[in-house]
N, C-alpha and C positions, 0 to 999 in steps of 0.2 A: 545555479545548475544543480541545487540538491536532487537527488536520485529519487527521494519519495515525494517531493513536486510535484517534478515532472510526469509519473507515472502514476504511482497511487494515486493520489487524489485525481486521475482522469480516468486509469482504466478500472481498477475497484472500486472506485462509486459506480462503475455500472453491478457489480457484483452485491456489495455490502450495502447499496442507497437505494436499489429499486427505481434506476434513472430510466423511467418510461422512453426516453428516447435513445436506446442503445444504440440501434445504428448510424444517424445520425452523427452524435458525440463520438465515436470510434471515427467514422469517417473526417472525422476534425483534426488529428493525432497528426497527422502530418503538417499542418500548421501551427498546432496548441504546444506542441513540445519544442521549436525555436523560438516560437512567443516566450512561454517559462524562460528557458534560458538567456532569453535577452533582458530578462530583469536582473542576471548576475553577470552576465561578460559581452562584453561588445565585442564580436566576431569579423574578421576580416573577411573577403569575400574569399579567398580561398577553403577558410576554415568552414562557412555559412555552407558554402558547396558539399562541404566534407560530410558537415552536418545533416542536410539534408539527403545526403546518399543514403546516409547509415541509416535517419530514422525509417527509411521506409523498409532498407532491410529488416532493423527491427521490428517493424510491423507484418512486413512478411514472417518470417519465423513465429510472432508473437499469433498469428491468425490461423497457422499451419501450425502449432505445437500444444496452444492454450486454449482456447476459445470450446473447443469440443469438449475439455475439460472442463471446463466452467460451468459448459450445461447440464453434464451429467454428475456435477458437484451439487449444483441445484435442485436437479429432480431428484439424487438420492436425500437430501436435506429434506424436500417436501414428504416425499414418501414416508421418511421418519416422523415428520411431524404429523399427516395425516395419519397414521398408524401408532400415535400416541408412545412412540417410540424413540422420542429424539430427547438425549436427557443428558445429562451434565458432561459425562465422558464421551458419546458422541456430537456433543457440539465442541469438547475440546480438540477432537482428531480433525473434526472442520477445519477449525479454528488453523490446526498446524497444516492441513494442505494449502490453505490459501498463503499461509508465510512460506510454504516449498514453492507455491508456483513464483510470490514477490523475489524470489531469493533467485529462480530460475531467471528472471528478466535481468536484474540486477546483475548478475553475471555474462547476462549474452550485451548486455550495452557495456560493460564497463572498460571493454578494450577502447570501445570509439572516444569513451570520454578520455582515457588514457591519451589516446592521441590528440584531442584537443589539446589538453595540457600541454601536453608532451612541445604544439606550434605554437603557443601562446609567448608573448613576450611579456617582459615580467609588470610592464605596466600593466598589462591585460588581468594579470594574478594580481595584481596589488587593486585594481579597483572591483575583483570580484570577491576579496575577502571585507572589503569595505561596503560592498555590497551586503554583506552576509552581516557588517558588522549592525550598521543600519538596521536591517531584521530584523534583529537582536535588540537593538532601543527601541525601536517601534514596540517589539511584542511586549518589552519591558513596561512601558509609558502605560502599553492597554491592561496589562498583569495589576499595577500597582494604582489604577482608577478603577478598580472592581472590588466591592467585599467579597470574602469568602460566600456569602449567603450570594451574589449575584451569577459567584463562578458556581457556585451548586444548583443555582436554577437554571443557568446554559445549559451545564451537563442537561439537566431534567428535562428540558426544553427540545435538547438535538434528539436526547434518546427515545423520547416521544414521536418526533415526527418523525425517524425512522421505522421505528415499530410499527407506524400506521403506515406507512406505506405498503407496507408489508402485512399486514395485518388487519388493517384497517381500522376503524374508531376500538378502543380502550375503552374495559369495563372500567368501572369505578374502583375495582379490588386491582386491575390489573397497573390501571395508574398509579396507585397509594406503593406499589412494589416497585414501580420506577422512582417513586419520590424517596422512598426506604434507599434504592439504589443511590441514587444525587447524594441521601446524606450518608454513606457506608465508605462512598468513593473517597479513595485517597488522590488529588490534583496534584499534578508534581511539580506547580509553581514555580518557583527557583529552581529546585533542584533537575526539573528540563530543560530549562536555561543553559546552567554549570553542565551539565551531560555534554547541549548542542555545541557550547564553546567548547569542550574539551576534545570533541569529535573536532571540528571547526580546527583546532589547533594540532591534532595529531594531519591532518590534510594536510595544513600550511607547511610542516617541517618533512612532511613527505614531498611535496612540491618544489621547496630550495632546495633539492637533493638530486631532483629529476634526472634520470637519465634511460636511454632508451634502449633498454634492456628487460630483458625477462621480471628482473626481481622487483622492477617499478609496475609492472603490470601487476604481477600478482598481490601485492601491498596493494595498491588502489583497489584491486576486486577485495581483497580481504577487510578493507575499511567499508568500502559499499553493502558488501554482504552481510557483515558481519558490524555493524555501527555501535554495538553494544560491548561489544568486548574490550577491556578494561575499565568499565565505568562503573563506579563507586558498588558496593556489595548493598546499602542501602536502597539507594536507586536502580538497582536493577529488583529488590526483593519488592517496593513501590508498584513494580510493574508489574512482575508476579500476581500480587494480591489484588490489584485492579482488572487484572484481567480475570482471575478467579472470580471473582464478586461478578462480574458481568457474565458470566458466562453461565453462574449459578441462580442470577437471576432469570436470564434467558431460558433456561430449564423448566425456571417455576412457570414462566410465562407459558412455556409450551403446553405444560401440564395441565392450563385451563381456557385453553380456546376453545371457543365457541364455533359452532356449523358455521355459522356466517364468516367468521373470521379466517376457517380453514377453508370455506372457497374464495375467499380475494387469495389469501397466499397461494392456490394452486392455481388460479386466475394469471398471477401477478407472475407467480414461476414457472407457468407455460409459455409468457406473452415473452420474458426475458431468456430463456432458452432457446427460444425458438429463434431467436432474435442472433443468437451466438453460433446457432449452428448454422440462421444463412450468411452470417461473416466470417465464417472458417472460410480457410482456403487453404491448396495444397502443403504449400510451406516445405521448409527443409526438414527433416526429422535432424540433422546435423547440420548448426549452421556453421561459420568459417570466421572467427574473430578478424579485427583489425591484419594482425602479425599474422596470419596463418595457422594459427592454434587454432585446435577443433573447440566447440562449447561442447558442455553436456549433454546428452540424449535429449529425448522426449520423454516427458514422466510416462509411465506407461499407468494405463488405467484400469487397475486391478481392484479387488475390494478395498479400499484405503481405512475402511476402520477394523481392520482383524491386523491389517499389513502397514501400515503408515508408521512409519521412523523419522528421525528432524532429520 
């Protein structure tokens, strides 16, 4: 039942992947997300019910609060880049809207999953940590039957087809800058292993602790939201620098598209826009947690690169 699963990898690959079928895959969410989480806990039918209430609340809120934002996150990102204007400190405040909006879901789901916990019997905790632990060998076995030179042609590999999607075909100069990128990138191999378990274990001792009270709620959002705090000042600087390097290459990138390439991207960011503002729907501007706690506002959508704060 990892938080970035279940969500990221379904609804920011319509954002960050250029999933030609947005609507489609959005309209999935309410089955794709008890699917995920039935790969870490086997749910009784009352909790499955529970389950399924919550995600569609979350989808209501998520469709009434996000989605509108999404697409005028994109048309201003195109407008930057057709206007040769999008460059290394405007794709970092991107960069930091799209982690306010993950951090905004994160927050509005993490009561429901509190109360999963919260009914779960302890057998049910003990085979989703085993679950997790599993993950954990698996991703090991695949980590340690790769060279380095194989994990830096993935990288080179993913960030390619991304880029054409969006983009479309790669000059020759533009490729040789994603290949400069694969070799620049720092992979954090182990040490995102050591990170996941050390998250993974700050969970477990929160969990033999349970109890159904305010200060269990807030601890759970605070590890959800916040999955990085306390981990290693190395590993968190790793991250830092990989994200900089990527963000700096993406700059350069922007700096030499070609006519052709700036209309697939406004092709590509009308077709996905457009696609977001016919899945808005009214939604709560405040929605109402599990316990009856309010969640936070609606980001309000003002110029985010003069005004955008973490």
């Amino acid at each position: 039942m990892t938080h970035r699963r279940i969500l990221l990898s379904v609804l920011f690959c319509l954002v960050l992947a250029g999933c030609s079928r947005v609507k489609f895959a959005y309209h999935q969410l309410d089955w794709l997300i008890p699917y995920y989480v039935d790969d870490y806990i086997e749910l009784n039918d009352s909790q499955a019910s529970f389950l399924e209430t919550e995600v569609e609340k979350l989808l209501q809120w998520h469709c009434g609060n996000h989605l509108t934002s999404y697409a005028m996150l994109l048309r201003r990102a195109n407008q930057d880049f057709q206007q040769g204007a999008m460059d290394a400190d405007r794709l970092q405040l991107t960069s930091t809207r799209i982690e306010a909006y993950w951090k905004e879901i994160k927050r509005q789901a993490s009561p429901a999953i509190a109360r999963l916990f919260l009914t779960s019997e302890q057998v049910q905790l003990d085979d989703f940590f085993s679950a997790m632990q599993k993950k954990n060998r698996e991703w090991l076995e695949d980590f340690q039957a790769q060279t380095e030179m194989e994990i830096r042609e993935d990288y080179q590999e993913r960030m390619s087809d991304e880029l054409e999607r969006w983009f479309g075909p790669l000059t020759a100069e533009q490729q040789q800058r994603v290949v400069q990128w694969s070799r620049d990138f720092k992979p954090l191999g182990m040490q995102g292993l050591l990170a996941r378990q050390q998250w993974q274990m700050r969970l477990q001792v929160l969990l033999d602790h349970r109890k159904d009270d305010e200060a269990f709620y807030a601890k759970l959002e605070e590890l959800f939201v916040n999955p990085y705090h306390g981990q290693p000042e190395q590993y968190l600087r790793r991250l830092e620098q990989n994200r900089s390097m990527t963000i700096g290459m993406l700059a350069e990138l922007g700096e030499r598209l070609t006519q052709e390439q700036l209309r697939h991207l406004d092709e590509m960011v009308r077709s996905v826009a457009a696609d977001f503002d016919q899945l808005a729907c009214a939604g709560e501007v405040l929605g109402v947690a599990v316990d009856g706690r309010r969640t936070s506002p609606k980001l309000q959508e003002v110029d985010f690169l003069e005004t955008m704060t973490e």
